[in-house]
N, C-alpha and C positions, 0 to 999 in steps of 0.2 A: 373521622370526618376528613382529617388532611390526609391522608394517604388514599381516601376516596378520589378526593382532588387532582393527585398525582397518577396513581393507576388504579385501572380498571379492568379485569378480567374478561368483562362482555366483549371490549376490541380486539380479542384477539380473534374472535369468532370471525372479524371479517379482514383478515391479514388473507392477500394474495396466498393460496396453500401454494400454488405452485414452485413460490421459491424454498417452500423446505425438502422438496426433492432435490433439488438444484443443490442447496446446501448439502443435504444428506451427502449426493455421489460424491461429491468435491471433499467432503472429510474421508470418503473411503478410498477416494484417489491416494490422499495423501497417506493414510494409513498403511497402503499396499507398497509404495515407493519407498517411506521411511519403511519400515520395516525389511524391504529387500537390500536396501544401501547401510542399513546399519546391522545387519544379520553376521554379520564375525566381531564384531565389536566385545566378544568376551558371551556370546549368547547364542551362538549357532546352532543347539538341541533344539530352540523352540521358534515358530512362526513370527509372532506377536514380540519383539523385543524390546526393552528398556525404555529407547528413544518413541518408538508407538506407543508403548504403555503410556507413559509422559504426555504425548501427545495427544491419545485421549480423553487424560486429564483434562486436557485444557482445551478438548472439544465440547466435553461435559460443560466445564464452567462455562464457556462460549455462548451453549444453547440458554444456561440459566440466564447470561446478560442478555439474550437477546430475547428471552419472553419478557424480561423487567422492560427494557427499553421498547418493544411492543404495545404493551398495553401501558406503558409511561405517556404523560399528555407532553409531546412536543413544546407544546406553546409555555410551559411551564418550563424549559431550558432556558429562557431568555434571564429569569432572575439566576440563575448559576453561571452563568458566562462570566461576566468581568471574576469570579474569586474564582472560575476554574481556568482562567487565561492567566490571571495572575501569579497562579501556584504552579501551573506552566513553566512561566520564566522564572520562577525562584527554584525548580528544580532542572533547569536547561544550567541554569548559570552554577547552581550548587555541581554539578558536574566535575568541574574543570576545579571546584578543589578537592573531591575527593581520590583516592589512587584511581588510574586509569584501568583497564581491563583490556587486554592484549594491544596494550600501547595507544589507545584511543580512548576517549570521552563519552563514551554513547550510555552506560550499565550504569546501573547501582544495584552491586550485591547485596542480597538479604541471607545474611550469614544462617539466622534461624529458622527461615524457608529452605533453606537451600536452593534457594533461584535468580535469578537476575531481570532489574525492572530497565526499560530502554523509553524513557520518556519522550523520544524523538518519534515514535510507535501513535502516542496517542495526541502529540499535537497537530497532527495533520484533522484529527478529527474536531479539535477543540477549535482551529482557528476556523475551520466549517463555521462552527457554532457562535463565534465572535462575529466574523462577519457578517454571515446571515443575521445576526442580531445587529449589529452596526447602521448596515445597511438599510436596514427595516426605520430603525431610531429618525432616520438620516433623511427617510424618501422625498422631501420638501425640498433640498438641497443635494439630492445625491449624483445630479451629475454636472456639480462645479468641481473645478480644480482641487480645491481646499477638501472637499470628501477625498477625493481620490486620493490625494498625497496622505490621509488621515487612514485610508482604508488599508494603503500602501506600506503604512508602517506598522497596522496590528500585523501583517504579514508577514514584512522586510524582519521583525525583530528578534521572532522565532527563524527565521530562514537564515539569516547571520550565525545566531547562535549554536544550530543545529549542521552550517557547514562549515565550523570553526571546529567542530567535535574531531575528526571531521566525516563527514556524514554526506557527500554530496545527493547522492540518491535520493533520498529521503527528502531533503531539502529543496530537490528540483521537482520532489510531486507538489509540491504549494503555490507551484508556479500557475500550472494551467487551475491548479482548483481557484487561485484568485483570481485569475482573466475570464473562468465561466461561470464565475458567480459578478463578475461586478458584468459582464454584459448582461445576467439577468436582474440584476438590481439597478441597471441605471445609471452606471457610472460612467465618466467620461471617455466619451467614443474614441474620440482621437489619439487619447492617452492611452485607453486599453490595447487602439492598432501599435502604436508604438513599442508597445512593451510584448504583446502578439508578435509581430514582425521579427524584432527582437531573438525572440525566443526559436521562430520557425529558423532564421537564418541562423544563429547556434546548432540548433538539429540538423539541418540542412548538412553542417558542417559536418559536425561529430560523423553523420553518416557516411560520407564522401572520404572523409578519411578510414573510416574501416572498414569500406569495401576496396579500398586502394587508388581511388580517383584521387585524393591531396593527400601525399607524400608527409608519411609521422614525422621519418627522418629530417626532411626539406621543414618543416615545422617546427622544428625541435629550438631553433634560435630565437624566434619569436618569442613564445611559450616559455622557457625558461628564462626569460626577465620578469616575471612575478611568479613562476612556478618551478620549485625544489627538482632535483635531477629526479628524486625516485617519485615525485607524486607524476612528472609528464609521465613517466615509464608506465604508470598505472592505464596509460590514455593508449597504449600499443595496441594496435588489433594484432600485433600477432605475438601476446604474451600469450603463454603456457595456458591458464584457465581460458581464453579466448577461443585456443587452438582447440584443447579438450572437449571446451561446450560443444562446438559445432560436428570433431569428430563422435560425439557421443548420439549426438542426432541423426547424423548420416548415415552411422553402422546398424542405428535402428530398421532402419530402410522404409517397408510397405507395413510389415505386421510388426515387426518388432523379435526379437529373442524369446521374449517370453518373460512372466515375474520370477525372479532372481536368477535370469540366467544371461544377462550381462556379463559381456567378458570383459570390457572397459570399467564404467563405471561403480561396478560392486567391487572392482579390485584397488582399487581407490585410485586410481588412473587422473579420474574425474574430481576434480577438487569440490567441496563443503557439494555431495553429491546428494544429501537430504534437508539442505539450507538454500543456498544462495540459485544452485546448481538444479535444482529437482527437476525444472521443466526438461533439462535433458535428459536424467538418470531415465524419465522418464519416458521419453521417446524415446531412448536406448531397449527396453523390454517393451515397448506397445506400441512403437513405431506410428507410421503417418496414420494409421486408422486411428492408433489413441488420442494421440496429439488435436487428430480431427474431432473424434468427442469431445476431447478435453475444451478448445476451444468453443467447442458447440454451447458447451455448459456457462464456460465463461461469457458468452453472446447473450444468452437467456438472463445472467444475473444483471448485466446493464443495462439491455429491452426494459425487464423489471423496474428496475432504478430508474430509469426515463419514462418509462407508463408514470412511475408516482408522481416525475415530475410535470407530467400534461396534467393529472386527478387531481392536485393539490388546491385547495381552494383557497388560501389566503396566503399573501404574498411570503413570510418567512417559509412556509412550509415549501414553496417554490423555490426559496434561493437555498435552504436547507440539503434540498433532494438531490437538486443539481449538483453541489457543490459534493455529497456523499457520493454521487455516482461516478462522477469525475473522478474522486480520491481511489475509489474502484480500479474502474475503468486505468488508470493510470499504471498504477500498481502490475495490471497482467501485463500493458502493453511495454512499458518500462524493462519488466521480466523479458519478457519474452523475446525482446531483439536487442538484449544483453545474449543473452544464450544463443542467438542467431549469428551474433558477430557483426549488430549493427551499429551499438552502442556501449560505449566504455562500463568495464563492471564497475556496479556504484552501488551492490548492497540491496538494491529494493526486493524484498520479498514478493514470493506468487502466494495470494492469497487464498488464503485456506487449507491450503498445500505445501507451503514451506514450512518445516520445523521452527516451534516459538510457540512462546506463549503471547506479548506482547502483539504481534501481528493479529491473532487469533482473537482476542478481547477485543480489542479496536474495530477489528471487520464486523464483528459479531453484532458489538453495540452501532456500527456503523449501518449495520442492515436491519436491526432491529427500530432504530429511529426511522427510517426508510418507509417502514411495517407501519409504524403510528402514525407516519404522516398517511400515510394511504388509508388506515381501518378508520380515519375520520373525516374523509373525503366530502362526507355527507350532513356534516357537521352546522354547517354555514348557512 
């Protein structure tokens, strides 16, 4: 009877089918790119190597979380919030004493798996899940000050944590998922423009400087009175991986080379070329036509994510949706004009597509709550 309560197999009958095509090609994107970018890696007799095998592992597990959290009752997340926010920060901060992993704060190796967990992966989805519950708790008073600054800190405290690792990337998608959920919840106007404004004039910047309108160099005195010589150097639009991305997309041209027939980025030219880097390796063999699908599909999973959030009939399932679609929606556009040369590299994965296991779980379950909020639309 309690696992009646929790899930239900009949929901799945009415999950949007659409986005498991969507899903489907976006795993076999990724399968064709890793496997072409990691094909000498000690595995060149065969198609399918190591790091895809790998990967498909954990497209497998992917699909099992996302029929659980499918046909999982959403509304039934609100009693797991505070002890999976809280176990959150006790693994954010248990970080920073265990050894680092290539001189950063992000992993915990599992020696006996042989794998590594990146807890900074799944709290982008957890604080979805706090605030939408927060905010819900809250609705009688949610748009005084006193919520705001209250809403401000389940956010600010994982977002510290996670750009102390450091981790900026990651830490800057929390950004807009908290400004597009407290505009849908209700939270203060003025406060939210401010923190809005904020943020657009940062980007503003960031971009202005890496297309060459504001001077790194001319910059460079400012910036390093709170910033180390080698973290501003990280901010150069024209470091090496910056140069790379862009030549890797360019020489793609119209059609592209072909799968594995890259002459830059297969020859490792192109830095972490089945991780950080894919969306070029990948317009390197499938050029603007691919790039052009590729984005097509990512267009459809957001459409998706924003239908559930017009369907959604009761207010968490509204701040839920959003706040999942945004964490989305972030993710590719974050990617993508990293790899452009619009915005400093900072780590964030293209979802679905980037090699990991962490990213992969996290999306999974992040589209599969998606799916429950929508197969119960009719609920109310």
């Amino acid at each position: 009877m309690f696992m009646r309560g929790l899930w239900n197999h009949r929901y799945l009958s009415y999950i949007d089918f659409r986005i498991l095509f969507v899903i489907g090609a976006l795993m076999c994107i990724s399968m064709l790119v890793i496997s072409s970018m990691t094909m000498d890696m000690g595995e060149t007799e065969i198609v399918i190597t190591r790091w895809a095998k790998s990967q498909l592992y954990w497209f497998l597990a992917g699909w099992a979380v996302f029929i659980i959290a499918a046909g999982f009752d959403y509304r039934k997340l609100r009693e797991w919030t505070w002890p999976l926010y809280l176990f959150l920060i006790v693994l954010l901060v248990g970080l920073f004493v265990v050894n680092p992993i290539q001189n950063v704060h992000r992993w915990y190796r599992i020696p006996i798996l042989n794998f590594s967990v990146q807890p900074s992966e799944h709290a982008k989805l957890i604080v979805v899940l706090t605030l939408g519950w927060f905010m819900e708790r809250k609705a009688s008073v949610v748009g005084g000050l006193k919520t705001f600054f209250q809403a401000m800190c389940i956010v600010g405290i994982p977002f510290l944590l996670i750009l102390k690792q450091p981790d900026l990337g990651t830490a800057s998608v929390l950004i807009p998922i908290a400004l597009t959920m407290g505009y849908f919840g209700g939270l203060h106007k003025k406060a939210l423009r401010v923190i809005a404004y904020s943020g657009i004039a940062v980007v503003l910047f960031s971009t202005m400087m890496f297309v060459g309108v504001i001077s790194h160099e001319k910059m460079k005195p400012f910036f390093t009175v709170f910033l180390k010589e080698y973290q501003y150097a990280r901010l150069s639009p024209k470091s090496y991986h910056q140069e790379a991305s862009k030549t890797a997309v360019a020489l793609g041209g119209i059609t592209g080379s072909g799968w594995h027939k890259s002459e830059f980025s297969s020859q490792k030219w192109l830095p972490a070329a089945h991780t950080d880097s894919v969306f070029s390796a990948f317009g390197e063999e499938f050029g603007l036509v691919g790039m052009a699908f590729l984005l097509l599909l990512f267009y459809a999973l957001i459409y998706f994510g924003f239908q559930v959030t017009l369907h959604a009939k009761d207010h968490y399932g509204k701040l839920l949706s959003s706040g999942l679609t945004i964490y989305l929606a972030m993710h590719i556009m974050m990617n993508i004009a990293m790899m452009l040369g619009l915005l400093p590299m900072s780590g964030v994965p293209l979802i679905l597509i980037t090699y990991g296991g962490s990213s992969v779980l996290t999306t999974m379950a992040a589209l599969g709550i998606l799916q429950s909020i929508y197969s119960r639309r009719f609920m109310f």
